[in-house]
N, C-alpha and C positions, 0 to 999 in steps of 0.2 A: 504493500500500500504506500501511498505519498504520503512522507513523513511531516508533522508540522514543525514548522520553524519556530526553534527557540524565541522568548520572547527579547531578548537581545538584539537579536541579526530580523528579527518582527521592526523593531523600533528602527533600524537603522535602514529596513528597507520601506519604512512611512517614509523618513525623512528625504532619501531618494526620491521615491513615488512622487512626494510632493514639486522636488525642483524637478522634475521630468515633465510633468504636467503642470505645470506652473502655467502655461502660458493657455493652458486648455478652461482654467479656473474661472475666465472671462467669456468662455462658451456658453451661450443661450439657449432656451428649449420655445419653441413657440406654436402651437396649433394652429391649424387653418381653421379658425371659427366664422370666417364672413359670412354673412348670407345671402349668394347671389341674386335671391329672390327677393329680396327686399332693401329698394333703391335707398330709403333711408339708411340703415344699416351698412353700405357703401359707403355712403357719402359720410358717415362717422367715421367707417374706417377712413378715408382718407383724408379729412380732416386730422384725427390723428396721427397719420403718418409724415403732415405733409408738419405736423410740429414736433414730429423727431422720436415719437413711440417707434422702440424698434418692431413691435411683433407685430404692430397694425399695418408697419411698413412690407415684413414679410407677408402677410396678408393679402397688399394691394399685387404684390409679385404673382401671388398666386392666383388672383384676381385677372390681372391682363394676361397671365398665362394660359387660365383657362378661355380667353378673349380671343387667344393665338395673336396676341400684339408682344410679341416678343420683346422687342428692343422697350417700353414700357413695366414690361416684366425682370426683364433686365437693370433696369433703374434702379425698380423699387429693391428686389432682389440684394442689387450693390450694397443699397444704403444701412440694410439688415444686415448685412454681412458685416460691416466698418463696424458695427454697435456688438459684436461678437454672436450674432447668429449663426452656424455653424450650417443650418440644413439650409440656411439661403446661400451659402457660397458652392455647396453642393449643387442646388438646382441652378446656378449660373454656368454651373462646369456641365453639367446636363444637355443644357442651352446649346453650347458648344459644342458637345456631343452629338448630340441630333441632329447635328450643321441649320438650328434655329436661327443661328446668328450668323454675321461674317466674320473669318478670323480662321488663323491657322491652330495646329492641336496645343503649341503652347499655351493658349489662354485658355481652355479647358483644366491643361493641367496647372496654369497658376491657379486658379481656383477652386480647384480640388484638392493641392496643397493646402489650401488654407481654411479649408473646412478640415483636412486631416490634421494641420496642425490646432484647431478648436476642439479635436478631440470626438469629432463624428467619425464612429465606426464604419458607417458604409463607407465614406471617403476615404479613410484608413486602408479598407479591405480593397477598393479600387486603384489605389493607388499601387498598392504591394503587386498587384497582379498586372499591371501598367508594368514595373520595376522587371517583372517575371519574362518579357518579352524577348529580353537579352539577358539569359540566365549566364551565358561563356562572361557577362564583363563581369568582373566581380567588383566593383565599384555601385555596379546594378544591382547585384545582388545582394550588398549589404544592404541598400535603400529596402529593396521587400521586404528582408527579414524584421528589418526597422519598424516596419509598418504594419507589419503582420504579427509581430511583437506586442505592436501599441492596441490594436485591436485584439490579439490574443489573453491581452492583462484586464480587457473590458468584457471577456469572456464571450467573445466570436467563436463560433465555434468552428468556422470554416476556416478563419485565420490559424486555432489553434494546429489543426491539422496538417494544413502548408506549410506553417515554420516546421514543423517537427519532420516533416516533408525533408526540408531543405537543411535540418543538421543532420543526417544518417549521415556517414561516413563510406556507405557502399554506395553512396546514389551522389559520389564524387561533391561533396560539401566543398565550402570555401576552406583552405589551409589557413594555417596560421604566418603571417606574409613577414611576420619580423613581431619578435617579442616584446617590443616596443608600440607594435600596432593596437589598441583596447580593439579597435572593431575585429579585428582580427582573431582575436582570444573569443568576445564576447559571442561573434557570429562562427565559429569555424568546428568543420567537420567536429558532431561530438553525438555517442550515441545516446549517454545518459540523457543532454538535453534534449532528443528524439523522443523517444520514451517518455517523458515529460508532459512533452505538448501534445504528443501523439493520445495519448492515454488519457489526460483532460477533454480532448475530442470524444473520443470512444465510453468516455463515460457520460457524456452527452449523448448518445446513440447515434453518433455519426458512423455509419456503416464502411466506409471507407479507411478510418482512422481504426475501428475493430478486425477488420480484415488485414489490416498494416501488423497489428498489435497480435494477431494470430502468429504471421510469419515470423516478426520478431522470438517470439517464445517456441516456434517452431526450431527457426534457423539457431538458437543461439546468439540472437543478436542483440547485443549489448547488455543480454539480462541470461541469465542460465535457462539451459533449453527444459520446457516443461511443457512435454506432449498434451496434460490433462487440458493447459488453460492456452494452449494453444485451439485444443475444442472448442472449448466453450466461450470463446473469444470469436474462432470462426461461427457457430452457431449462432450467437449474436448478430453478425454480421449478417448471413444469410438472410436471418428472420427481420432483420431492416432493411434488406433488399440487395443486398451486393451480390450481383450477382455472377462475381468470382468464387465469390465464397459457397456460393451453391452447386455452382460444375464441383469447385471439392468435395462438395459433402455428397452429390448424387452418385450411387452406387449402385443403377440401375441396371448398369453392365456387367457390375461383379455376377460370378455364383452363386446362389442361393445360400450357400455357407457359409461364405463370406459377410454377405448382407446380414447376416445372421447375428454373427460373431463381432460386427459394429456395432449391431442393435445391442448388445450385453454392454460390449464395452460401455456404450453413452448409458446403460440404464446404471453402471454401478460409481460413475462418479458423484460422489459425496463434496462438493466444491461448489463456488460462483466465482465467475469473472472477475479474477482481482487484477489490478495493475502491477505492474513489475515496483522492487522496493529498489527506489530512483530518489535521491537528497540531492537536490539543487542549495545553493547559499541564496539565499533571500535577495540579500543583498547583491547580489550579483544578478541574480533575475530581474531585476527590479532598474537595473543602472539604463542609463539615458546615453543616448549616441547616436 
């Protein structure tokens, strides 16, 4: 099982936590409550917005957007964003996205930067897989892991699975490029931090990270090989739909005997799906880069 962190290396990875996010702390949360249906109600929100409320500001974004007056949507969008709206800088990089607006893909990703750096997971998680596109640079690939990291600590669960993705040591991770490098140390090939994030997935019943977590305990990798939970880790997976994990378990072709003699084997394990015992430093999980 994942062991918990003394209350020590607890405190020292708050105070981490804290200047890591430090700049995410000015991140906004704002509903679309306007009511397209009523013009009064409009006309509040923009009066508000037009005196500097930032969420009636995102409001109006959402407003001309549903109007299909983009560049309008775009405004208001901006202006929510400056006041630390996070999903308004998101839906401007959208904009951009959809080729709404004019403009090449850097202004997409400036402003999907800057909702990732406000601390919004989906922009996080877009941004990491943006980073993933040129996996040979490894300059690139620190940015993903970065990213995928920051959303992994906000309990993504598709982020956790990609980073832990990208530390396996068989699946050519980033080296350690000079002992003096931290991103280097912090992102490079390591199985234990595999295992880690791999298995925070998979106990989210992400099928994909349980299927990971199979071969792991299968292969021997990075944790001692354990046929039992390598089972029931693939079962898991199966029964959440991976359906890798189902070609291994169907034994539809075996003998009668065979089919048999699996059927025993599954009925006589006395166990559940536990995670490999995997001790990460708080503190070091926690560090900003």
């Amino acid at each position: 099982m994942l062991r918990t962190p003394t209350p020590s290396s607890m405190l020292l990875a708050s105070a981490l936590l804290f200047c890591a996010f430090s700049s995410q702390a000015a991140s906004k949360h704002c509903p679309v409550l306007i009511d397209q249906s009523d013009k009064a109600n409009i006309l509040d929100y923009a009066q508000r917005a037009n005196d500097g409320d930032a969420c009636a500001q995102y409001n109006m974004g959402y407003q001309y957007y549903t109007q299909q007056d983009y560049r309008e949507s775009e405004r208001w969008y901006s202006k929510a964003a400056e006041q630390g709206v996070s999903r308004a800088a998101f839906d401007v990089a959208m904009l951009y996205r959809d080729n709404l607006l004019p403009g090449d893909d850097s202004e997409r990703k400036r402003w999907l930067n800057q909702a990732a750096e406000l601390g919004l997971v989906l922009a996080q998680v877009e941004l990491g897989i943006d980073y993933l596109d040129n996996p040979g640079d490894q300059e690139e690939r620190y940015q993903a892991m970065h990213w995928f990291e920051q959303a992994a600590e906000q309990g993504n669960v598709q982020s956790q699975y990609l980073l832990g993705s990208l530390y396996w040591t068989a699946d050519s991770g980033v080296q350690f490029s000079s002992s003096d490098d931290e991103r280097a140390m912090h992102f490079g090939s390591d199985d234990s931090k595999a295992l880690y994030w791999t298995c925070k997935a998979a106990q989210n019943n992400h099928a994909p990270a349980q299927f990971s977590l199979s071969e792991a305990y299968g292969n021997g990798t990075g944790t001692p090989f354990n046929r039992t939970q390598a089972q029931l880790w693939l079962e898991l997976a199966a029964s959440n739909g991976s359906e890798e994990a189902k070609e291994q378990l169907d034994d539809s072709d075996m003998p009668w005997y065979s089919r048999l003699e699996n059927w025993g084997k599954r009925q006589m394990i006395d166990e559940t799906a536990e995670c490999p015992d995997v001790e990460l430093e708080a503190t070091e999980q926690q560090a900003s880069y």
